[in-house]
BAFI-125089 format. One record per residue (C-alpha): y negated, z, x. Coordinates in Angstrom, 3 decimals, padded with zeros to 6 digits, always signed. Layout:
! BAFI-125089
v/w/u
Y/Z/X
...
//
This chain:
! BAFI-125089
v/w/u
-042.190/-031.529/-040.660
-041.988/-033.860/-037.481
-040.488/-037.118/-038.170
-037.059/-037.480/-037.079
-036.194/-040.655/-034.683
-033.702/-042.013/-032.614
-035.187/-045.264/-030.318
-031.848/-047.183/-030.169
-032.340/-049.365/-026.617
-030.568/-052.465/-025.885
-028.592/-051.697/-023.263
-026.865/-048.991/-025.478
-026.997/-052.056/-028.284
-024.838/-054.352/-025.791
-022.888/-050.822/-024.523
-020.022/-051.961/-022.626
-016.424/-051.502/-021.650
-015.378/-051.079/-017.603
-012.911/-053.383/-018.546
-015.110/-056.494/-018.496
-016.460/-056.043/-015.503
-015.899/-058.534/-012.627
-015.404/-056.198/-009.994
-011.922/-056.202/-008.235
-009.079/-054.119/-010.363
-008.352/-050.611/-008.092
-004.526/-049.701/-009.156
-003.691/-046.536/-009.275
-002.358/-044.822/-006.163
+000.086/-042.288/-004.955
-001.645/-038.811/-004.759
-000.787/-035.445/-004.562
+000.030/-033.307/-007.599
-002.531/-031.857/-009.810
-005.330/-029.631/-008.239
-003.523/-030.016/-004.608
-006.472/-032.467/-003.158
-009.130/-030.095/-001.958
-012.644/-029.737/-003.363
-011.394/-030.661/-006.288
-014.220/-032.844/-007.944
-015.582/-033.270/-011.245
-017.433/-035.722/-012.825
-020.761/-034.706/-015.552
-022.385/-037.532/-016.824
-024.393/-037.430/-019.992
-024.928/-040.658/-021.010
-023.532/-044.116/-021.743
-021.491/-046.287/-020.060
-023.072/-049.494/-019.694
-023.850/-049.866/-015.379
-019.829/-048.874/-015.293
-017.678/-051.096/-013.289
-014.118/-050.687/-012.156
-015.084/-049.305/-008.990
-017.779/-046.842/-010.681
-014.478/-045.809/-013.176
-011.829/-045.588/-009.978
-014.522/-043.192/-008.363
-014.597/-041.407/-011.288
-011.067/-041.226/-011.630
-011.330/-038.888/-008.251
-012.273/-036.150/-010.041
-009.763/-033.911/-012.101
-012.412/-032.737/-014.624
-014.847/-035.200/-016.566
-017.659/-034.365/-018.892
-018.849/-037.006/-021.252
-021.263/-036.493/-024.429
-019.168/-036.228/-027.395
-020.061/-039.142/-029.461
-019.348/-041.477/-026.450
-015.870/-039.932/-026.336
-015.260/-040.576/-029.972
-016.715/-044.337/-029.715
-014.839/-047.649/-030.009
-016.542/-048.829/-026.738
-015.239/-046.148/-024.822
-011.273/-046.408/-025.723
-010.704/-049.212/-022.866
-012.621/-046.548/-019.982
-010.998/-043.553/-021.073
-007.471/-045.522/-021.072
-008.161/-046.716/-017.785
-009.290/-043.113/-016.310
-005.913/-041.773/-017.617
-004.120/-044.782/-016.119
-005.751/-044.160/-012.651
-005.279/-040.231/-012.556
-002.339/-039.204/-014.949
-003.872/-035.709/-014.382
-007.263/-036.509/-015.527
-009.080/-033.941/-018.380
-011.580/-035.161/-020.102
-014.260/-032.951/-022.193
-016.304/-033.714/-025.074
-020.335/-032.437/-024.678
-021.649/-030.787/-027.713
-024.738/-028.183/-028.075
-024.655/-025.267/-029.361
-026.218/-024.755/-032.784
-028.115/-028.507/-032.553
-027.987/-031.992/-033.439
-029.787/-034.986/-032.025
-032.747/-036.462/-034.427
-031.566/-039.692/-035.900
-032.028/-042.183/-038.776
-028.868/-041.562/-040.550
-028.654/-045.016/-041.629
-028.614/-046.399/-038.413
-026.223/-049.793/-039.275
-025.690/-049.394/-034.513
-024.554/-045.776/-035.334
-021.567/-046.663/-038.028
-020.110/-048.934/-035.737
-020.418/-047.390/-032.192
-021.256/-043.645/-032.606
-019.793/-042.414/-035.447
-019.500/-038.944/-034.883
-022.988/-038.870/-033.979
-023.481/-039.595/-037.495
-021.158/-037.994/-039.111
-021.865/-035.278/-037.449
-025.902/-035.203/-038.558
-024.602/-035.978/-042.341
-022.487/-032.802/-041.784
-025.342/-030.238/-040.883
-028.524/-031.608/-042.009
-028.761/-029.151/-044.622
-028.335/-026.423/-042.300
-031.935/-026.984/-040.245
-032.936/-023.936/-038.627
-036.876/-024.252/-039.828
-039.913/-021.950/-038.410
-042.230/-019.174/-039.953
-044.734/-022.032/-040.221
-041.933/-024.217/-042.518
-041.201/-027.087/-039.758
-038.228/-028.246/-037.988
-037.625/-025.793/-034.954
-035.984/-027.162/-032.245
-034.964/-026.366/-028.512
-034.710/-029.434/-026.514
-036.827/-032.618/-027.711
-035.390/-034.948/-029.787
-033.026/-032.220/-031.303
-033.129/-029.814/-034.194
-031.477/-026.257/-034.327
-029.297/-025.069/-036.874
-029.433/-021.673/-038.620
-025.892/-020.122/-038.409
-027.214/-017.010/-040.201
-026.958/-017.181/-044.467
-029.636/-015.966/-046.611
-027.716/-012.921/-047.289
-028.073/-012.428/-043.417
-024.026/-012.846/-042.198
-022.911/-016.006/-040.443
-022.505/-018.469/-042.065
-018.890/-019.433/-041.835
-019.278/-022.960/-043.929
-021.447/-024.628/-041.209
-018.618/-022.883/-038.496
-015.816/-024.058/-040.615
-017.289/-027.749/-041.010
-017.864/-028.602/-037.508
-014.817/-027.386/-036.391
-012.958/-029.327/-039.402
-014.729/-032.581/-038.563
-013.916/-032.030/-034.608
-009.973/-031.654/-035.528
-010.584/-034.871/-037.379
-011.812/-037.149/-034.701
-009.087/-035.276/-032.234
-006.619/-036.631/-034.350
-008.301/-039.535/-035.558
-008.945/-040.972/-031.399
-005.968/-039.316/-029.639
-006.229/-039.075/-026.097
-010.401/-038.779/-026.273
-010.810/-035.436/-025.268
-008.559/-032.598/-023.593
-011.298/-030.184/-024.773
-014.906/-029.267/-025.201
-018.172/-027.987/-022.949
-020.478/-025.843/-025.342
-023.999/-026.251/-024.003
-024.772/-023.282/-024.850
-024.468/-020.200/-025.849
-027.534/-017.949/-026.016
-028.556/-013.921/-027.086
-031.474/-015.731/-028.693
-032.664/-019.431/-029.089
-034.949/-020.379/-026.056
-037.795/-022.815/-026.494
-037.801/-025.740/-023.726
-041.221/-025.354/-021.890
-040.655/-029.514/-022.057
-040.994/-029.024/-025.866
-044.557/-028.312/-026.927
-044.561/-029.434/-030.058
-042.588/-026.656/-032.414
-044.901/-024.958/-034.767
-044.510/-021.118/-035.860
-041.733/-018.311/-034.775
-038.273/-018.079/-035.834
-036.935/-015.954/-038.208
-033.255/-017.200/-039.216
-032.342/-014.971/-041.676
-035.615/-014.934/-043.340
-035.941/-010.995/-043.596
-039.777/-011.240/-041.951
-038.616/-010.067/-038.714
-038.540/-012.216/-035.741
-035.435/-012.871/-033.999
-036.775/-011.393/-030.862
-037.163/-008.311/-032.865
-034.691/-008.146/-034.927
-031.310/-006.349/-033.380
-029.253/-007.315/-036.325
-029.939/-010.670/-036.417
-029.400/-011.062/-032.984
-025.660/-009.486/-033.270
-025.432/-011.480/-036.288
-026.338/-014.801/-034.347
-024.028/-013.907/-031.469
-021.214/-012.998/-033.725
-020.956/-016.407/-034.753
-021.521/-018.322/-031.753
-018.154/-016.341/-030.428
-016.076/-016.460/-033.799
-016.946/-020.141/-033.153
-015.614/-020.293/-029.797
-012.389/-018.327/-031.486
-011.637/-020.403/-033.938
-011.697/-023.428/-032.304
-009.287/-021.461/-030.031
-007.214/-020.864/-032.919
-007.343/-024.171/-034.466
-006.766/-026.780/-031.265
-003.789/-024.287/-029.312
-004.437/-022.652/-025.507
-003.709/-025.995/-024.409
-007.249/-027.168/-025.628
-010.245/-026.445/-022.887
-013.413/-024.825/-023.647
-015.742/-024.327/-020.871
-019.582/-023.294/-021.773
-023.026/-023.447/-020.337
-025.310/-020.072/-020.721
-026.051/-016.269/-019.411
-023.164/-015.380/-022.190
-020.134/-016.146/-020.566
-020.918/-015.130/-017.894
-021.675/-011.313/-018.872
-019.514/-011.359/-022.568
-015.976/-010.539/-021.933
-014.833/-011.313/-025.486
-016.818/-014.975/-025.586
-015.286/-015.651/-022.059
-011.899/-014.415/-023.275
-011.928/-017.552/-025.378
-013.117/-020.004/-022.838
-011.003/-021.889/-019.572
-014.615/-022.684/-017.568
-018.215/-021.783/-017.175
-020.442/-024.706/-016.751
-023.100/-023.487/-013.734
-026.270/-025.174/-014.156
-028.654/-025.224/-011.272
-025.734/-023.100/-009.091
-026.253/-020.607/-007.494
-029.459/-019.714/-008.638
-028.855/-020.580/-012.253
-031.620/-020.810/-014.646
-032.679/-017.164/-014.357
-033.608/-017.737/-010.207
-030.962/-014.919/-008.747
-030.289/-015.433/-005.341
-028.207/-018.001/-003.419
-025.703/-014.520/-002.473
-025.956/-013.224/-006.297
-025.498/-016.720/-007.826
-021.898/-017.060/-005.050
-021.139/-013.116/-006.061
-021.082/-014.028/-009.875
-019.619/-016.982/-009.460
-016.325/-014.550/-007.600
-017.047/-012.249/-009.794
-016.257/-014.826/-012.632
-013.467/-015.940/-011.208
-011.485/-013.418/-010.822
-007.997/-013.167/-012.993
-008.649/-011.808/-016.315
-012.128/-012.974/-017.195
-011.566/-016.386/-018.495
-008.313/-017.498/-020.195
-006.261/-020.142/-018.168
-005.246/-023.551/-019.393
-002.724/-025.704/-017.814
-002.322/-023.685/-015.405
-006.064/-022.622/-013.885
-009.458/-021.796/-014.940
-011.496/-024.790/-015.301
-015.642/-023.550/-013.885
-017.799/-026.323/-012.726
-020.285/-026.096/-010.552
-023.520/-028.419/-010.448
-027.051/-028.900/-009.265
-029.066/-031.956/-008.833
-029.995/-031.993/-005.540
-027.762/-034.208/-003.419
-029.020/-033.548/+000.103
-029.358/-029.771/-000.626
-026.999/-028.180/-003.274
-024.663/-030.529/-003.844
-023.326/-029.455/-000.462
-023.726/-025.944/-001.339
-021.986/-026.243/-004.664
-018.729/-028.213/-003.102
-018.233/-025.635/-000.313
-018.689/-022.928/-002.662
-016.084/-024.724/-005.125
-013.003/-024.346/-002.250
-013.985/-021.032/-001.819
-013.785/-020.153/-005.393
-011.357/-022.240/-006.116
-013.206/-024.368/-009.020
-014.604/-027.731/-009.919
-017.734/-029.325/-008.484
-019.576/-031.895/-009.331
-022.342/-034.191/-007.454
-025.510/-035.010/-009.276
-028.849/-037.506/-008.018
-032.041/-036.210/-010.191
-030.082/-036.140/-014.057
-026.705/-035.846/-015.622
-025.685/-039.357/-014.712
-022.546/-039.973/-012.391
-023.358/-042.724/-009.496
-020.080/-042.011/-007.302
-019.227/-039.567/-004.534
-021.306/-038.990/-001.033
-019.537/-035.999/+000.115
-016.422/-037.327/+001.924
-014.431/-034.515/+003.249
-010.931/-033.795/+002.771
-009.887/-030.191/+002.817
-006.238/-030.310/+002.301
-004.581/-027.614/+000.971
-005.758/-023.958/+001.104
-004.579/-021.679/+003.923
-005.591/-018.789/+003.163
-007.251/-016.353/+000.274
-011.213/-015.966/+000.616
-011.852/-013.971/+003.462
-015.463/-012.018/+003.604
-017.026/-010.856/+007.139
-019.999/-008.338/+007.659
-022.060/-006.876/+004.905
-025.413/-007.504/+002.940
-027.300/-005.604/+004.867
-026.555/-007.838/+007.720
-025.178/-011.263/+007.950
-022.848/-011.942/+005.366
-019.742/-014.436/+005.697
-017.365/-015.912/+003.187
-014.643/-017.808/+004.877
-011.389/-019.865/+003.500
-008.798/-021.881/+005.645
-007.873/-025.343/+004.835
-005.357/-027.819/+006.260
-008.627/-030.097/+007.153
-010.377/-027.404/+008.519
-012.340/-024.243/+007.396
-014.927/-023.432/+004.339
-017.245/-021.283/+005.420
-020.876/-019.779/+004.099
-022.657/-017.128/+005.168
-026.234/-015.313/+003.891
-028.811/-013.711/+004.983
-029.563/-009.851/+004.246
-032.471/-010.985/+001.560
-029.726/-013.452/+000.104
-030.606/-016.135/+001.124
-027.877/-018.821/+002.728
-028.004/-019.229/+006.161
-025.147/-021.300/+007.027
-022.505/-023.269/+004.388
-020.329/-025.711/+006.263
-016.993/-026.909/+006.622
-016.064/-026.657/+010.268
-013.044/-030.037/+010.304
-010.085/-029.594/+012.554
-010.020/-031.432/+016.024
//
């Protein structure tokens, strides 16, 4: 079995509140009501807080949709940000990042963990009996420096414990630290666990419910594994009210109708061409095709989709005119999952019109919305490729 380590740095030892920064204080200022500022941004970052400043956290508090890992949600040194958010944008919903079926690798004794992260903690206390292991017997894990968990019981139906548990402890800490989280992203949900090609060092084949059939052979286990990823997703539903979002990362939701009956938002990853490499025009067609009424469940009053990619010069572009024409989030991202502010300055206004769609695939194909700043507009080319995405201002 791999030993299992956490390298605690000092800048997340010293982890700081915006509050203590120098910078000048931004007040909060009049705006327009809730998702009537067009694109309507939102902000993913997966890590600490520590470089924030007041400006960084007034930029933020631009977006109506933020993302921020779980355990930094649920941490004493984030109370004073998250306060502050909410006092700049009244509006503001904030989501708690947890995978799917894993937990990070961690000393559990970690004295840094008690005090700052203690649902990262907790949370490994809660499920470290419930290791998903390999035919080989060691730890078998997705993403380095994690470990999967088996959902799947030895008599080969979900196991509803390790369900029940996480979503008891979650209700705890929403009740425990109100005003952390509005909801929850699920990264992700899967047919089948995948293997990071960045993680080379897992050891044997997986077999969760230990029958001596592979999981990529084995059709029962497969339904079995699924079953419980969306009875998951249901209870949670069932336990936290509509008014609690889910939004999810994966192939899943996006071709499950009963898993996204449960959620408010799909989380694109590497939009439009996902992590399966469709085309830019198949990536934008799902993304409609998603979006349209009666696939995911509405809270507060919309859907709640993100769209992201981490190329700023290239996609991020893309993914912000494609966000006002499907009427969803966006978010801008430089090389990781870290927010650094906003370089796409364009104010839409409010929307016109409904999407309007010129020519046909075999052509030149155009997807156009009207704006009170001006016009959305993207067109591809007949092998799907983009050939023009602009917003055309007003004079």
């Amino acid at each position: 079995m791999r030993s299992l380590m956490i390298i605690l740095t000092a800048a997340a030892a010293i982890f700081l509140a915006c509050s203590e920064s120098p910078s000048e204080p931004v007040e909060p200022q009049g705006s327009a009501p809730p998702f009537e500022q067009y694109p309507m941004r939102g902000v993913v970052h997966w890590s600490d807080f520590f470089e924030w400043d007041e400006a960084t956290t007034a930029s933020a508090a631009r977006a109506g949709l933020l993302i921020f890992p779980l355990e930094r949600c649920f941490s004493p040194e984030a109370v004073d940000i998250i306060a502050r958010l909410r006092e700049l944008n009244h509006d503001i919903k904030i989501l708690g990042y947890l995978g799917v079926l894993h937990v990070a690798e961690l000393y559990p004794d970690t004295a840094y963990l008690e005090r700052s992260l203690p649902w990262a903690l907790d949370y490994y206390r809660l499920v470290e009996d419930k290791w998903a292991w390999t035919t080989a017997g060691d730890t078998f894990s997705v993403w380095p420096g994690s470990i999967f968990l088996d959902p799947i019981t030895e008599r080969g139906d979900g196991d509803r414990e390790l369900l029940d548990g996480i979503v008891d402890l979650l209700e705890e800490y929403n009740s425990n630290w109100p005003g952390a989280i509005d909801g929850i992203m699920h990264d992700y949900f899967m047919y089948q666990p995948y293997v990071s090609p960045y993680n080379d060092n897992v050891v044997g084949e997986l077999d969760l419910d230990g029958n001596g059939i592979l999981i990529g052979d084995d059709e029962n286990e497969r339904d079995v594994f699924l079953r419980w990823q969306k009875d998951y997703a249901a209870t949670i539903r069932s336990r936290f009210g509509r008014g609690f979002i889910q939004i999810a990362n994966g192939r899943v939701p996006q071709e499950d109708a009963e898993l996204a009956g449960y959620l408010n938002g799909i989380f694109y990853e590497f939009f439009p061409n996902m992590c399966w490499g469709v085309t830019d025009r198949t990536g934008f067609e799902k993304l409609m095709e998603n979006q349209a009424d009666g696939w995911l469940t509405a809270a507060h009053g919309r859907t709640w989709s993100i769209l992201t990619n981490n190329s700023i010069e290239y996609n991020n572009m893309f993914c912000m005119l494609s966000s006002l024409l499907a009427d969803c989030f966006y978010t801008e991202l430089v090389d990781n999952y870290t927010f650094r502010g906003w370089s796409i300055d364009i104010d839409a206004g409010r929307p016109l019109s409904g999407l309007m769609i010129e020519g046909n695939a075999d052509s030149i194909l155009t997807y156009r919305r009207l704006f009170g700043g001006g016009e959305a507009r993207i067109s591809f080319n007949p092998y799907g490729g983009r050939r023009e995405w602009t917003f055309i201002e007003n004079n």
